[in-house]
C-alpha positions in Angstrom: -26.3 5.9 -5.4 -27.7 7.9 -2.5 -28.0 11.6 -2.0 -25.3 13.3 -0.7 -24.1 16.3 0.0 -20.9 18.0 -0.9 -18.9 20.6 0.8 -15.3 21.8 -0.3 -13.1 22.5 2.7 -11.1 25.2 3.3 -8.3 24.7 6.0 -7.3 21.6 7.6 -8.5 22.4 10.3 -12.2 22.6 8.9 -12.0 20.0 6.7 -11.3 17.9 10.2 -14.2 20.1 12.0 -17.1 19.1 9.5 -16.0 15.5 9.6 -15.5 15.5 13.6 -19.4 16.7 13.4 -20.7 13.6 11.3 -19.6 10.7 11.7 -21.4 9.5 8.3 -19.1 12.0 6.6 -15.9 11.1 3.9 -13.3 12.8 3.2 -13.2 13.4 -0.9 -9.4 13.4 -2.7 -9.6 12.3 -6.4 -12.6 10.1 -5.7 -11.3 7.3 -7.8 -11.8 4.5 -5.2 -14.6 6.1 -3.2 -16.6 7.0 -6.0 -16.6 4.0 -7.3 -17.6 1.9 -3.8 -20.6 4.6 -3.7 -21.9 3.6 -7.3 -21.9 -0.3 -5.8 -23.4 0.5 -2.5 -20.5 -0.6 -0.6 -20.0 3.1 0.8 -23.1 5.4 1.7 -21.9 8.7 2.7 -24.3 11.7 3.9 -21.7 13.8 3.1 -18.3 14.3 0.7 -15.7 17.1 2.4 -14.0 17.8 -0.6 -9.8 18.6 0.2 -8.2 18.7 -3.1 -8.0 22.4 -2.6 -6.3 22.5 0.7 -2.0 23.3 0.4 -1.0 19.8 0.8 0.1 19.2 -2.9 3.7 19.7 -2.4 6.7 17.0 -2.4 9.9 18.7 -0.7 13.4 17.7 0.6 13.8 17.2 4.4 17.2 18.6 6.2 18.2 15.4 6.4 17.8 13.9 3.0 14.7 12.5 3.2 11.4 13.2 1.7 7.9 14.9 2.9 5.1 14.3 0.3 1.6 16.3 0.8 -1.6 13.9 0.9 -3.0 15.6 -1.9 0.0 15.3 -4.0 -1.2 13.2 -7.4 -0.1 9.8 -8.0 1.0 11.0 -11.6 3.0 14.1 -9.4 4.6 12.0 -7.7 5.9 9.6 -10.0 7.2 12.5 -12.0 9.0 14.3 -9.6 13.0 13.6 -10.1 13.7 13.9 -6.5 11.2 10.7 -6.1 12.7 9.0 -9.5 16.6 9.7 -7.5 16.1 8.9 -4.2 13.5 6.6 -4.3 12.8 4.8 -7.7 11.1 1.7 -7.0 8.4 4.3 -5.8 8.1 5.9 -8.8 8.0 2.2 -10.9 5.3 1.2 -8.0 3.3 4.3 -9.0 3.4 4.0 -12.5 2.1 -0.3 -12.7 -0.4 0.9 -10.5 -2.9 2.3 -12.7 -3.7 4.3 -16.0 -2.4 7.7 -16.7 -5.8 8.9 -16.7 -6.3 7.4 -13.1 -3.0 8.5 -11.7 -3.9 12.4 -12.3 -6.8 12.1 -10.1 -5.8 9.9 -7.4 -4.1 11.2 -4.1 -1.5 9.6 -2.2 -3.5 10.2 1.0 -6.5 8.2 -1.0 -3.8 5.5 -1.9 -2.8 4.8 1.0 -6.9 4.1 2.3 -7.8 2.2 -0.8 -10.0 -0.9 -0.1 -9.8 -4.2 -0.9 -11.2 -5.2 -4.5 -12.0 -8.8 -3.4 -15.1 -9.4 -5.6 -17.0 -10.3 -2.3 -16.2 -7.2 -0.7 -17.5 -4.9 -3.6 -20.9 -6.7 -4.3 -23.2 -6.2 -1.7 -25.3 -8.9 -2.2 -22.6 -11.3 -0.5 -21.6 -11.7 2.8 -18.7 -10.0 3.6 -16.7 -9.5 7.2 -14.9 -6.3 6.2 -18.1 -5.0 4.8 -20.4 -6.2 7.5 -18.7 -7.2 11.0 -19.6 -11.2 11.4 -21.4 -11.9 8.1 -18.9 -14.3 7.1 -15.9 -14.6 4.6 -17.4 -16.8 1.5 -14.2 -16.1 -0.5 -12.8 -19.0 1.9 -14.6 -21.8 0.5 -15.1 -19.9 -2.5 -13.1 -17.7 -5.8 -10.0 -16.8 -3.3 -7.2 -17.5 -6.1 -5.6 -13.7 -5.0 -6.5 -13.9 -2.0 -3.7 -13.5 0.9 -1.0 -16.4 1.6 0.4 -14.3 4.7 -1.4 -12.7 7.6 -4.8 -13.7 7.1 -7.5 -15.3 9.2 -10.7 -17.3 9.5 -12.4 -13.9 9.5 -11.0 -12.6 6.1 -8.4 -13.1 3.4 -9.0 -10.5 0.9 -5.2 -8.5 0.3 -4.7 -4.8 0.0 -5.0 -3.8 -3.1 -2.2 -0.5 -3.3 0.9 -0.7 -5.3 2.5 2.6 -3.9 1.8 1.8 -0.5 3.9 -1.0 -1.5 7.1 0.7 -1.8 6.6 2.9 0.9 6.7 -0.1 3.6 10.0 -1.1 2.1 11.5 2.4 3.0 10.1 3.2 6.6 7.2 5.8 5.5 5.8 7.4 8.1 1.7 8.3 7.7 1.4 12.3 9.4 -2.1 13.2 10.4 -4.4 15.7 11.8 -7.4 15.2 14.2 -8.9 17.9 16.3 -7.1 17.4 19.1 -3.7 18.4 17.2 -1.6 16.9 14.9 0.2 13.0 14.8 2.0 10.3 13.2 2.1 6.6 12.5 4.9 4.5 11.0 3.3 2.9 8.0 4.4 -0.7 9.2 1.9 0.1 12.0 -0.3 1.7 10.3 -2.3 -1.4 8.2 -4.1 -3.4 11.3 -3.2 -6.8 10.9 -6.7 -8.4 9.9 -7.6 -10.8 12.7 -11.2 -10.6 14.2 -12.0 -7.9 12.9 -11.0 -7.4 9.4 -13.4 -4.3 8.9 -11.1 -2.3 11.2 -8.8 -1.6 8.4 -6.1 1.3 9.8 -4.5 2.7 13.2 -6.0 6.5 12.5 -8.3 7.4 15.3 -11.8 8.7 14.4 -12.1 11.5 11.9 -8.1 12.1 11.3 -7.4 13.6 8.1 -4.3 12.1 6.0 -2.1 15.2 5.8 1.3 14.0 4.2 3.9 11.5 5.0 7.4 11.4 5.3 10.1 8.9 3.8 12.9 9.2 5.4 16.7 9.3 4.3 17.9 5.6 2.7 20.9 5.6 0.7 19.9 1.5 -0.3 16.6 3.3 -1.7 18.9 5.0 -4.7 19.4 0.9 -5.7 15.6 -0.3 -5.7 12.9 -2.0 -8.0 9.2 -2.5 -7.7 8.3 -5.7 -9.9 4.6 -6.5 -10.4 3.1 -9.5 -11.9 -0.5 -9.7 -13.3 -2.8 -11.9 -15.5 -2.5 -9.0 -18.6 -0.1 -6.3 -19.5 -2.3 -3.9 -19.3 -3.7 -1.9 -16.2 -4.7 -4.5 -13.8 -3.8 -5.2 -9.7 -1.0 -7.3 -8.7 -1.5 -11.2 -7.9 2.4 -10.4 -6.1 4.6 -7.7 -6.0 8.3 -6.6 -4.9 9.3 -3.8 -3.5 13.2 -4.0 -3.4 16.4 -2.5 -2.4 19.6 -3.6 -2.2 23.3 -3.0 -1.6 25.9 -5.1 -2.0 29.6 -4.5 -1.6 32.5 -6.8 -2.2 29.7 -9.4 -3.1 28.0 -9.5 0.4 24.9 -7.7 1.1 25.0 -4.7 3.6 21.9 -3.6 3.5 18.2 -5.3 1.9 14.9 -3.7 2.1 12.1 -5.9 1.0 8.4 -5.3 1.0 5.2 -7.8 -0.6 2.5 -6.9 -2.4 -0.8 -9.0 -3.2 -0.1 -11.3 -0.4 -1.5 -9.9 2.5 -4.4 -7.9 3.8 -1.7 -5.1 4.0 1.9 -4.1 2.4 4.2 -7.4 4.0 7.4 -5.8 4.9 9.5 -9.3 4.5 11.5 -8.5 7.7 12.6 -12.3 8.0 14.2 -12.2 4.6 15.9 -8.8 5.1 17.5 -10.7 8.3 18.8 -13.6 6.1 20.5 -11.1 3.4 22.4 -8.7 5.6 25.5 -10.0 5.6 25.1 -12.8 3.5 27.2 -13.9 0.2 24.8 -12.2 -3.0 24.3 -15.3 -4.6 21.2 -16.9 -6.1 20.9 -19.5 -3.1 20.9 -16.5 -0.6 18.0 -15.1 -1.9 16.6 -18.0 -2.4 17.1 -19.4 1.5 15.9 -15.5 2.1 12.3 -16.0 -0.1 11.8 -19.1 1.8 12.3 -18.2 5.5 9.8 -15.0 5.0 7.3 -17.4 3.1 7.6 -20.2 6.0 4.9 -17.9 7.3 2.8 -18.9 4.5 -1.2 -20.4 4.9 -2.3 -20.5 1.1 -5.9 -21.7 0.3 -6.3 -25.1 -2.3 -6.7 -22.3 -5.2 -4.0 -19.7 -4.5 -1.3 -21.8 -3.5 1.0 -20.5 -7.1 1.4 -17.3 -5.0 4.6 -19.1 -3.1 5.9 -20.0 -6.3 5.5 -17.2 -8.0 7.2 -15.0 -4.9 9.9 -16.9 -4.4 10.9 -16.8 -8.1 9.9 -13.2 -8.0 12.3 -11.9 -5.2 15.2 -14.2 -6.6 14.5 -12.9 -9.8 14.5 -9.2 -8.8 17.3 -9.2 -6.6 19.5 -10.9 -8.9 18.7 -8.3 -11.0 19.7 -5.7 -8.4 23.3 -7.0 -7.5 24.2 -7.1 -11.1 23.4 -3.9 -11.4 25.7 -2.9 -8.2 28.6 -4.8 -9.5 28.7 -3.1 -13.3 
């Protein structure tokens, strides 16, 4: 690992000061996906700013019943908290099948949300790697790519996002809140993921040296009503090969309202707007959901060894949305 050094910051305002003057500066949270890129090489800070002491732990109720969660709040926080477990509970289920209890008291929602990819290419740095090094090349094309993306990915990369959370949060319209030296902004979090293209190492929509401060969810009744469902190769902690995010709400057996979001598919959370259009206002039956899976995964590009992914989703969101109206009509 190389030498670094470590600062803790004090104020938002310095934290975003000492990493405006070096550029080869990282912002530090729990460290739990940082730390371990700087054991492998992949990352090679000068410098840590350590903000786990700045006043941006807190999760509170907005005037208008949403929520505004701090960047430093804990994952383990915020799957505990009841106003997240109420409100939004396929949040809290994407929290908790995200990682080990252990890892979920360190790790930030701010850090969540920046996690990178664990596509084995990316992390060893003996391989070629786009996202690690613009135009080395993507060998998990013609190579080990079976959880690699089926949607939104290109000649230049097709390694998918890693976050569970982050997950959940597409499906409800989070929005990302951020401070740079020039003042304080915000991003929806469907814009906030760049979608991969050319230039797959260009990874988010925050301009240079912006500090994560908090984001905001904001009011959806539908959200009371949701699931996250993750599938993996073991029970145990492990990242998603496809996820669900879902919310549903169905009256006098028709839907009124869907929110669906993909995990493990993508280079970023895939809000499935395409099968959200197909629902609203559709008969809740098992061949809506159906028709729905299949017009958002018409989209799909798998590779020869990852191609189960359009299965597996397809059963996944008929599956979980069953699951949903049943629980609506009791």
């Amino acid at each position: 690992m190389r030498e670094f050094a470590y600062e803790r910051a004090h104020d938002v305002a310095g934290a975003v000061a000492l990493l405006g003057s070096d550029p080869d500066t990282r912002y530090l949270g729990g460290g739990t996906n940082l730390v371990d890129l700087m054991k492998t090489g992949v990352e090679r800070p000068a410098r840590l700013v350590d903000i786990r002491g700045l006043p941006l732990d807190g999760i509170a109720t907005t005037p208008d019943g949403g929520l505004r969660i701090g960047a430093t709040v804990t994952n383990g926080d915020l799957a505990a908290h009841p106003e997240v477990r109420r409100r939004y509970p396929a949040l809290a289920q994407a929290v908790l099948a995200g990682a080990s209890g252990q890892l979920r008291n360190m790790a930030t929602v701010g850090g969540n949300l920046l996690q990178r990819t664990r596509c084995g290419y990316f992390t060893d740095v003996t391989q070629p790697c786009n996202k690690r090094v613009p135009g080395s090349g993507c060998p998990a094309i013609e190579g080990e790519h079976r959880n690699h993306a089926i949607l939104g990915a290109s000649g230049h990369c097709v390694a998918v996002h890693p976050s569970d959370m982050a997950v959940a949060l597409t499906a409800f319209d989070a929005v990302v809140r951020y401070e740079t030296a020039n003042g304080p902004g915000e991003v929806p979090l469907a814009d906030f993921y760049l979608p991969v293209g050319d230039t797959p190492h260009r990874e988010t929509a925050l301009p240079p040296g912006a500090l994560i401060t908090g984001l905001t969810l904001p009011p959806a009744p539908v959200a009371a009503r949701s699931r996250y469902r993750k599938v993996r190769e073991r029970a145990s902690y492990a990242f998603a090969i496809g996820s669900l995010a879902a919310a549903l709400d169905v009256r006098d057996g028709v839907v009124h309202d869907a929110r669906l979001a993909l995990g493990a598919v993508a280079s970023r959370p895939w809000r499935a707007s395409a099968a959200e259009r197909v629902l609203t206002g559709a008969p809740a039956t098992a061949e809506t959901y159906a028709a729905a899976a299949d017009a958002e995964l018409a989209a799909a590009r798998p590779l020869p060894h990852n191609g189960y992914k359009v299965t597996l989703v397809r059963n996944l969101v008929v599956a979980v949305l069953t699951e949903l109206a049943e629980e609506s009509a009791r």
